[in-house]
C-alpha positions as CSV (number, residue, x, y, z in Angstrom):
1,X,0.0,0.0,0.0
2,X,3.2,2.5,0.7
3,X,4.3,2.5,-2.5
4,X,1.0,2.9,-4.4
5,X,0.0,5.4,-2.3
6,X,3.3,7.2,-3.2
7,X,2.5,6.6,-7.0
8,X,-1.1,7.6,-6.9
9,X,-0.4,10.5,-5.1
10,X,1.4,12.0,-8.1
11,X,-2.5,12.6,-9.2
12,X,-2.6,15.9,-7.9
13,X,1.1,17.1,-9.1
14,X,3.0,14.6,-10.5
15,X,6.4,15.5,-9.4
16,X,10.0,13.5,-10.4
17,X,9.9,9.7,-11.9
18,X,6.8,8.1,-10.1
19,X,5.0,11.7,-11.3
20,X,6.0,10.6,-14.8
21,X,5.3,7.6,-14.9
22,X,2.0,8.6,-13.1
23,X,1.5,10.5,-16.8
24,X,2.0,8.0,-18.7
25,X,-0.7,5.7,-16.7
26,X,-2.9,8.9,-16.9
27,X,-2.4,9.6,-20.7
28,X,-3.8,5.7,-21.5
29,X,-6.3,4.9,-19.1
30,X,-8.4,8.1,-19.0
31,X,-8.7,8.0,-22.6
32,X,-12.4,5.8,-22.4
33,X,-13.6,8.4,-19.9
34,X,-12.5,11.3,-21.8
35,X,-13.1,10.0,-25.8
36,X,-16.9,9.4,-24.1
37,X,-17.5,12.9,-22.4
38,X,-16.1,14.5,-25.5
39,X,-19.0,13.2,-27.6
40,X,-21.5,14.9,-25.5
41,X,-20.2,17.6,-25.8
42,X,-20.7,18.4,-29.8
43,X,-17.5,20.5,-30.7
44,X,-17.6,22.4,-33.5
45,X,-15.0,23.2,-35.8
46,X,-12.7,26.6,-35.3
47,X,-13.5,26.2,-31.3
48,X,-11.1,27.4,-28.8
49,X,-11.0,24.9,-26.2
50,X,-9.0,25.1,-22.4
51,X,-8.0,22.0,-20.3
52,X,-7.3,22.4,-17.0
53,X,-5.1,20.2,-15.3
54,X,-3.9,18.6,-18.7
55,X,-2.0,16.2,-17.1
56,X,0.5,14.4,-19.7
57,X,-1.6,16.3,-22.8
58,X,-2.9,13.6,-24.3
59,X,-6.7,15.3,-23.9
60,X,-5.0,18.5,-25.6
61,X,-4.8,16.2,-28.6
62,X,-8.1,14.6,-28.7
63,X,-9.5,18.0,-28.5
64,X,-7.5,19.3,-31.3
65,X,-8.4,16.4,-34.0
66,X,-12.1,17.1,-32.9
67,X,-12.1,20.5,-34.0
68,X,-10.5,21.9,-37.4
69,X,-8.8,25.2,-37.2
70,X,-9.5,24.9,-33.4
71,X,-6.8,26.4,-30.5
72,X,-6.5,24.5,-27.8
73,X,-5.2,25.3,-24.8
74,X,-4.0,23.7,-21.6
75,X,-3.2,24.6,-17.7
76,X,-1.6,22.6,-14.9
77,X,-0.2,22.8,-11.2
78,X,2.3,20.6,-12.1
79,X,5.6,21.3,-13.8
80,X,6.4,18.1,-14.7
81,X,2.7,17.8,-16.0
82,X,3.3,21.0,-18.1
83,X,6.9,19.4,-19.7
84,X,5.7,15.9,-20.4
85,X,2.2,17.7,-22.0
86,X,4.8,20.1,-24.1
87,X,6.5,16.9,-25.6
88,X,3.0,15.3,-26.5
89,X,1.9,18.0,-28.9
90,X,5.5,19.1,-30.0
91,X,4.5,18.7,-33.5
92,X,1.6,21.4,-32.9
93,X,2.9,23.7,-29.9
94,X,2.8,27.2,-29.6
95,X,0.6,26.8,-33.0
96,X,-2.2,25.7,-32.3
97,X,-1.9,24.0,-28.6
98,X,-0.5,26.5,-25.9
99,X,0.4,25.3,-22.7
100,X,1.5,27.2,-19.1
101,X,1.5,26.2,-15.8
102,X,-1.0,27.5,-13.4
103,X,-3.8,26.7,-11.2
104,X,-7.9,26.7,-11.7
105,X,-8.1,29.3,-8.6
106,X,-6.5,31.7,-11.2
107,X,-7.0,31.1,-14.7
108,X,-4.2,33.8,-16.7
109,X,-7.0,33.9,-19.9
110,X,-9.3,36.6,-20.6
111,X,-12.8,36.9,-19.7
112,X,-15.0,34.8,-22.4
113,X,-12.1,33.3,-24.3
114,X,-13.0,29.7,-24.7
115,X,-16.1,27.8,-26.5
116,X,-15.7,24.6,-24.4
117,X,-13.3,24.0,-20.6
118,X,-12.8,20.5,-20.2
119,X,-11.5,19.2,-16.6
120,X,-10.8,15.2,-16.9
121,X,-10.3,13.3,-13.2
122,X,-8.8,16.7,-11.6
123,X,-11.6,18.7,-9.7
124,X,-11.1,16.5,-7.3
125,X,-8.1,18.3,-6.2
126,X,-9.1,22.0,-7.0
127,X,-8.9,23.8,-4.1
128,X,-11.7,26.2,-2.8
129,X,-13.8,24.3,-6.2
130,X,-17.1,26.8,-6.0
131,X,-14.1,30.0,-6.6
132,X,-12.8,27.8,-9.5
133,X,-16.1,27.6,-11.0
134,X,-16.8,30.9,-11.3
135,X,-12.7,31.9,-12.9
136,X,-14.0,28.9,-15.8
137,X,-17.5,30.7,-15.8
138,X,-15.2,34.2,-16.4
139,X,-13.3,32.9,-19.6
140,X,-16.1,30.7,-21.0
141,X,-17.9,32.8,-23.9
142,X,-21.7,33.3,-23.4
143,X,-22.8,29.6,-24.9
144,X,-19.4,27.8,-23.8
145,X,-19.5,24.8,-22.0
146,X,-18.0,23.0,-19.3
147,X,-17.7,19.6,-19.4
148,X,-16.1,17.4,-16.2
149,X,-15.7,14.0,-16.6
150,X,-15.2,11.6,-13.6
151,X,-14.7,8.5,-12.6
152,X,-14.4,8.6,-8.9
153,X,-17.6,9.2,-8.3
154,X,-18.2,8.0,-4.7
155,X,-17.1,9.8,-1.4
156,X,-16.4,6.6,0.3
157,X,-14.0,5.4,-2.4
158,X,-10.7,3.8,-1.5
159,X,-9.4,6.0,-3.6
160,X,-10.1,9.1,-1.5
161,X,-7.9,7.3,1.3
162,X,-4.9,6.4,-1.2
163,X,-4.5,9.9,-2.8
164,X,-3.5,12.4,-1.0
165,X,-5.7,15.3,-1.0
166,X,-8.7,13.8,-3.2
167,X,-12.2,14.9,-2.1
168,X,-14.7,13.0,-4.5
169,X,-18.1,14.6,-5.7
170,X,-21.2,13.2,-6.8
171,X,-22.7,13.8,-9.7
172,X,-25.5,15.5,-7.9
173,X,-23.1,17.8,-5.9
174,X,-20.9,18.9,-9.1
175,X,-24.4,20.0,-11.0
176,X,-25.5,21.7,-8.4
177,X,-22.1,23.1,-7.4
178,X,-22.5,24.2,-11.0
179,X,-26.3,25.7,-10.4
180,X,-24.9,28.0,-8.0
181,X,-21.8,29.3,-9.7
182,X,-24.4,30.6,-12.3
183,X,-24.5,28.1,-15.2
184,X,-27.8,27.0,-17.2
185,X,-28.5,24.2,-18.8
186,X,-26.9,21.8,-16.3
187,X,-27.0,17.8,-16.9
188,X,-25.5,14.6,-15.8
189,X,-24.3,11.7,-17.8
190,X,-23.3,8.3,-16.7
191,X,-22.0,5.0,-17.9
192,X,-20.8,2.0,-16.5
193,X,-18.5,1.1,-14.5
194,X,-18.7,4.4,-13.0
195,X,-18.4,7.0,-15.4
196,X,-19.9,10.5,-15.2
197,X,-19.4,14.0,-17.3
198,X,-21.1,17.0,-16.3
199,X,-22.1,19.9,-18.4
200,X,-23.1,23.3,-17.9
201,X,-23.3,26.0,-20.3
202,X,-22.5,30.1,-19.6
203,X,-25.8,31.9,-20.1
């Protein structure tokens, strides 16, 4: 239990070799979870998307080849997060994906920037989360979405004892967590074994 404890800990800010190898895990196995919340969504061609907590950047991509002409861009806490996501979309960087480190509490975009946010397994680990939600509100445009997509879905979850740090949300409490920071339009999705995206849209 020590050691994956010290692995899965590198969730929140993967840091040195487990942290990169924590990226790697994290750039295969959320890829169900995120390929699925993405179709709900309905991108649209020439979007300009934002990804917090983009991890390894392998969501950066999927966004990219589901929206022609799009920018994407992507945030994260962690500095080795923001180096591995660099190297993922080398090809495309600083051309059409941009990436920085930063946090959720303070986004560095402009106010309605961004036709879509998209935060995959990370809001568990935003800290003061209904302050968040309002700085994605701020540089959504009026009609952008935000989409999070979870799989821990379950307060009681082992998981929320092995990572350090991880509070887990319901559905129910994210949408209306989402209610009150002003969006409209609000709605759950689920499938099996335990997966869940939320939307809400900026009015």
């Amino acid at each position: 239990m020590g050691m994956m404890k010290r692995l899965f800990t590198n969730c929140a800010c993967p840091k040195g070799l487990m942290g990169r190898a924590m990226l790697r895990f994290m750039n295969l196995c959320h890829a169900p979870l995120t390929n699925w919340g993405l179709n709900l969504v309905g991108i649209q061609d020439g979007w300009t998307m934002l990804d917090i907590g983009c991890g390894g950047g392998a969501t950066l991509r999927r966004l990219l080849k589901r929206s022609k002409g799009a920018k994407v861009y992507g945030i994260d806490i962690s500095e080795e997060s923001v180096v591995k996501a660099k190297k993922v979309n080398i090809d495309v960087l600083d051309k059409q994906v941009f990436i920085a480190q930063g946090s959720a509490e303070n986004l560095p975009y402009a106010d309605g920037m961004f036709d879509l946010v998209t935060a995959v397994e990370t809001v568990y680990f935003w800290p003061r989360l209904p302050h968040c939600l309002q700085e994605v509100r701020r540089v959504l445009k009026s009609g952008g979405r935000f989409a999070i997509m979870v799989e821990v879905v379950d307060a009681g979850s082992m998981w929320t004892n092995v990572v350090e740090g991880m509070t887990a949300y319901s559905p129910d409490e994210l949408q209306e967590m989402l209610d009150e920071a002003g969006f409209v339009e609000t709605e759950i999705h689920r499938k099996k074994p335990s997966y869940a995206t939320v939307i809400g849209m900026k009015p």
